[in-house]
C-alpha positions as CSV (number, residue, x, y, z in Angstrom):
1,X,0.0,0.0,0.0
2,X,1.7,3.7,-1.0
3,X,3.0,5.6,2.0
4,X,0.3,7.8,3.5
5,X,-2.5,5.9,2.7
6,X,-2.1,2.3,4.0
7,X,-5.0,0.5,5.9
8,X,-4.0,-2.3,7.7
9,X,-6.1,-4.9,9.4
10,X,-7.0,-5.0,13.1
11,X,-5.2,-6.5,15.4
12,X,-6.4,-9.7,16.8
13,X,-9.2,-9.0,19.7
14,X,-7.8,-8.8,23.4
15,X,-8.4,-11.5,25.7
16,X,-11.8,-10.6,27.9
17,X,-10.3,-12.0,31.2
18,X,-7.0,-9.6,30.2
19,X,-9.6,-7.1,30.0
20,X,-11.1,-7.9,32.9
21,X,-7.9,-8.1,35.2
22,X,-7.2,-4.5,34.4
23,X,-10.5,-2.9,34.9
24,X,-10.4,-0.7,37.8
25,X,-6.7,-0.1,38.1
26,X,-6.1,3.6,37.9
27,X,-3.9,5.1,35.4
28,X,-2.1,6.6,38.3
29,X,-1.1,3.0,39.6
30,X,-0.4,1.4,36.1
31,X,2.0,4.4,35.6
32,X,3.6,4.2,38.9
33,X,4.6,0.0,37.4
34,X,5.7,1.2,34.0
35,X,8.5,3.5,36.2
36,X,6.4,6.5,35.8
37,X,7.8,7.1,31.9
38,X,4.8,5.9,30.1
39,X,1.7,7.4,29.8
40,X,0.4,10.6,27.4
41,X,1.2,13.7,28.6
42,X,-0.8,16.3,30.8
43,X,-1.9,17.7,27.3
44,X,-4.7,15.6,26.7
45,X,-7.7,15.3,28.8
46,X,-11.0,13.7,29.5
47,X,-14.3,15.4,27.4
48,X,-16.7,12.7,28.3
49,X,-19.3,12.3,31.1
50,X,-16.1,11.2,32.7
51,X,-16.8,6.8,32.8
52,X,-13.5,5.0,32.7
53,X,-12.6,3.6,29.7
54,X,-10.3,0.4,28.5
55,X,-10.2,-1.3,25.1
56,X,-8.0,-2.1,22.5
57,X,-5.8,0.4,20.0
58,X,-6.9,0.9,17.2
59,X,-4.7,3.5,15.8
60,X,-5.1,6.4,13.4
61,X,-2.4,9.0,11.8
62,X,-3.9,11.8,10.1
63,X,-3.0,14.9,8.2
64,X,-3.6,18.0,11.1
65,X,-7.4,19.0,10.7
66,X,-8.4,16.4,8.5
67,X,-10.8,13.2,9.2
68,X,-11.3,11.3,6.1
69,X,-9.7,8.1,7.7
70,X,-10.8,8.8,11.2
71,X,-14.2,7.8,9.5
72,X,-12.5,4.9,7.7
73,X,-11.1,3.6,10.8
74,X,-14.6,3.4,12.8
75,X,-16.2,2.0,9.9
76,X,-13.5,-0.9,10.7
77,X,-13.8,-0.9,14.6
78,X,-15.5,-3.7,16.7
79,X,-16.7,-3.6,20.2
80,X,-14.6,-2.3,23.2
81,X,-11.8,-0.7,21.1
82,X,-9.9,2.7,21.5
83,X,-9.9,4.8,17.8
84,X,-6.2,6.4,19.0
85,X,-5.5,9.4,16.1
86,X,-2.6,10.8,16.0
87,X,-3.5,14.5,14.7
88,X,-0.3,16.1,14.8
89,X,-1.6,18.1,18.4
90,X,-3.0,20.3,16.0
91,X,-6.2,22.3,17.6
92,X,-7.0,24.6,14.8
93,X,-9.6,22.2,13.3
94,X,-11.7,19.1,15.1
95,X,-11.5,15.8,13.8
96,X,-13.8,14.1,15.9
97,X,-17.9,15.4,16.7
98,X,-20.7,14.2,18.1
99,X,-21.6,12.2,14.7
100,X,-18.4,10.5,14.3
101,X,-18.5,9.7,18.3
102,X,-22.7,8.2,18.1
103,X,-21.0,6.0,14.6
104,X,-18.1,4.7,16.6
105,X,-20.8,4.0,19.8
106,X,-23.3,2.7,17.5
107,X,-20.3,0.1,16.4
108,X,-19.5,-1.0,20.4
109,X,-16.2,1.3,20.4
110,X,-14.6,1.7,23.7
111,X,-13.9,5.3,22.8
112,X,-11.4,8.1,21.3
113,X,-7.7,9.1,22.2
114,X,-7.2,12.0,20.1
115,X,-3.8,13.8,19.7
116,X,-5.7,16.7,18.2
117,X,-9.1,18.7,18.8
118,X,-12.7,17.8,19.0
119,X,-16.5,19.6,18.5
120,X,-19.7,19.4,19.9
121,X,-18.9,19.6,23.4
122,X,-22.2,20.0,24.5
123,X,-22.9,16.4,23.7
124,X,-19.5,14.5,24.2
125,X,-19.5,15.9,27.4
126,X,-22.9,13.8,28.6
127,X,-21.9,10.9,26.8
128,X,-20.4,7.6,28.6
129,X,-18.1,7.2,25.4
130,X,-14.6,7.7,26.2
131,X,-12.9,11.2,24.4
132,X,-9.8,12.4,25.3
133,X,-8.2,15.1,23.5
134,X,-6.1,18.1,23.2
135,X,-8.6,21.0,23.1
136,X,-12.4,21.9,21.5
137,X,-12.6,24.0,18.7
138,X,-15.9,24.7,17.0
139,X,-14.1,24.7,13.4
140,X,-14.7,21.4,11.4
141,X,-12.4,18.9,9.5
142,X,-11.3,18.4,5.6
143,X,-12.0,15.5,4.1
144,X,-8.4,14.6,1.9
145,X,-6.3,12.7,3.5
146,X,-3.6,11.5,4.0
147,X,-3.4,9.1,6.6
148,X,-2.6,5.5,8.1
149,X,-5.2,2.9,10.1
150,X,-3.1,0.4,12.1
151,X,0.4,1.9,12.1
152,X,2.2,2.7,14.9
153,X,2.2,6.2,16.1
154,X,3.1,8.9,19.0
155,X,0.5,10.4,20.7
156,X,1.1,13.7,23.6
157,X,4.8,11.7,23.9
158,X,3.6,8.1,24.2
159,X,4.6,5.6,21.2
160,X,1.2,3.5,20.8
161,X,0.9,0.3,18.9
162,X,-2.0,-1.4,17.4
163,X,-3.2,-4.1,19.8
164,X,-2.1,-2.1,22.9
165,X,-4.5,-2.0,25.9
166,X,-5.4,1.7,26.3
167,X,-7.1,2.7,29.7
168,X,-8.2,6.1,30.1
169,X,-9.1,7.6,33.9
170,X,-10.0,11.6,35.1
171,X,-6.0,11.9,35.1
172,X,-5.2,10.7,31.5
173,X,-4.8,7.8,29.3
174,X,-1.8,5.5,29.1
175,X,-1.5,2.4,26.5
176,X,0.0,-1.0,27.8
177,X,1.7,-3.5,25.4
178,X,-0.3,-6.5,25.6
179,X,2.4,-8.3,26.2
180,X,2.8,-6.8,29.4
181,X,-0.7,-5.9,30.4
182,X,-1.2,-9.6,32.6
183,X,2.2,-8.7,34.9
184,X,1.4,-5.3,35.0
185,X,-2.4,-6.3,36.2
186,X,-1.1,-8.1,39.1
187,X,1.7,-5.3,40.1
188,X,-1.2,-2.9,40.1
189,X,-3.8,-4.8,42.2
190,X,-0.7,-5.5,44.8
191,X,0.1,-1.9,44.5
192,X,-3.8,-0.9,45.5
193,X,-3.9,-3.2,48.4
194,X,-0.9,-1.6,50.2
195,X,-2.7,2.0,49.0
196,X,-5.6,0.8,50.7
197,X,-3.9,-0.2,54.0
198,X,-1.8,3.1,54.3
199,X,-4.8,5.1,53.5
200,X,-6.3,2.8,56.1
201,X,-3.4,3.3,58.7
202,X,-3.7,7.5,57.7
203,X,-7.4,7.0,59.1
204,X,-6.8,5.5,62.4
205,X,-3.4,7.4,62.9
206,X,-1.0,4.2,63.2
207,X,1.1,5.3,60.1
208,X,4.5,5.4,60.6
209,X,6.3,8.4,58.6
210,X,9.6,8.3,59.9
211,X,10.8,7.5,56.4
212,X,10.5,11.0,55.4
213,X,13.3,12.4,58.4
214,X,15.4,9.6,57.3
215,X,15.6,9.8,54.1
216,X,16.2,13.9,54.0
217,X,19.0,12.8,56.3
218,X,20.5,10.8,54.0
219,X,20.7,13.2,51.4
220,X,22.3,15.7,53.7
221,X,19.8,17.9,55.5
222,X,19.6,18.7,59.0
223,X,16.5,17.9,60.4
């Protein structure tokens, strides 16, 4: 296929009990066991009704301001994945609306991760369909191309690949090799369970916070 127009097949569906085994882990957590480096930046944010999302990358790179294979690649999605577009962080135009977002519900998608701008705020914003973006513009899309379904791509700093597990949360959205979503399922359940016992500990006034002296003492202050 030439350069700036290739359409690749989806990747292979992701495993429902993989799914599953993630669900509920905040972004926050996952982050903290991918040593804080992965995740998209503090640029994009949540436009939604705010509902967690998870589901499988399906990924998008697109000329700035221009959605002609934004729709192409929601015509190809299936239930419970994640249309991630690469837009170039361009804000001038929206790629994504209220119609392309009731299309890509209509097909069971788990939502949009948009390195770009959206429209319609009014009604993304009341919708359970996950939209994270860059900014809202009320300026519309061309329809010319180019652009690539199912390539990899960088979106707000953070390399995603088709297949990846992308979990979006009120503090951002980070995408999980799949690879290494099962480990990284069980390092953030452990990690919540010790959360839940400090937080625990905080609440009945038992928690010990001498590490804090010690460890300004060891890097030389006087305390």
């Amino acid at each position: 296929m030439p350069i700036g127009f290739r359409i690749e097949p989806r990747a292979p569906a992701l495993d429902p009990a993989l799914v599953e085994a993630l669900r509920g882990i905040p972004t926050s957590v996952l982050s903290d066991n991918m040593g804080r480096l992965f995740a998209a930046g503090g640029t994009l944010r949540p436009f939604h009704d705010g509902t967690a999302m998870i589901g499988m990358a399906l990924t998008v790179r697109t000329r700035p301001g221009d959605n002609l294979v934004i729709h192409k690649a929601v015509d190809m999605a299936g239930p419970g994945d994640v249309i991630v577009v690469d837009g170039g962080g361009d804000t001038v135009g929206a790629v994504v609306g209220e119609i392309l977002a009731s299309l890509a519900e209509a097909r069971g998608a788990a939502g949009f991760v948009i390195d770009g701008a959206i429209r319609d705020l009014d009604a993304l914003s009341r919708s359970s369909l996950g939209v994270y973006a860059r900014g809202v513009t009320p300026r519309g899309p061309y329809k010319d191309g180019p652009g690539e379904i199912n390539v990899p791509i960088a979106v707000a700093g953070q390399i995603v690949v088709p297949g990846d597990v992308v979990i979006g949360d009120l503090d951002g959205v980070l995408a999980i090799p799949r690879h290494e979503a099962k480990a990284l399922a069980e390092l953030g359940r452990a990690q919540m369970a010790r959360e839940a016992a400090m937080l625990a500990a905080i609440r009945d006034g038992t928690l010990d916070r001498s590490w804090v002296d010690e460890t300004l003492r060891a890097k030389g202050a006087v305390v």
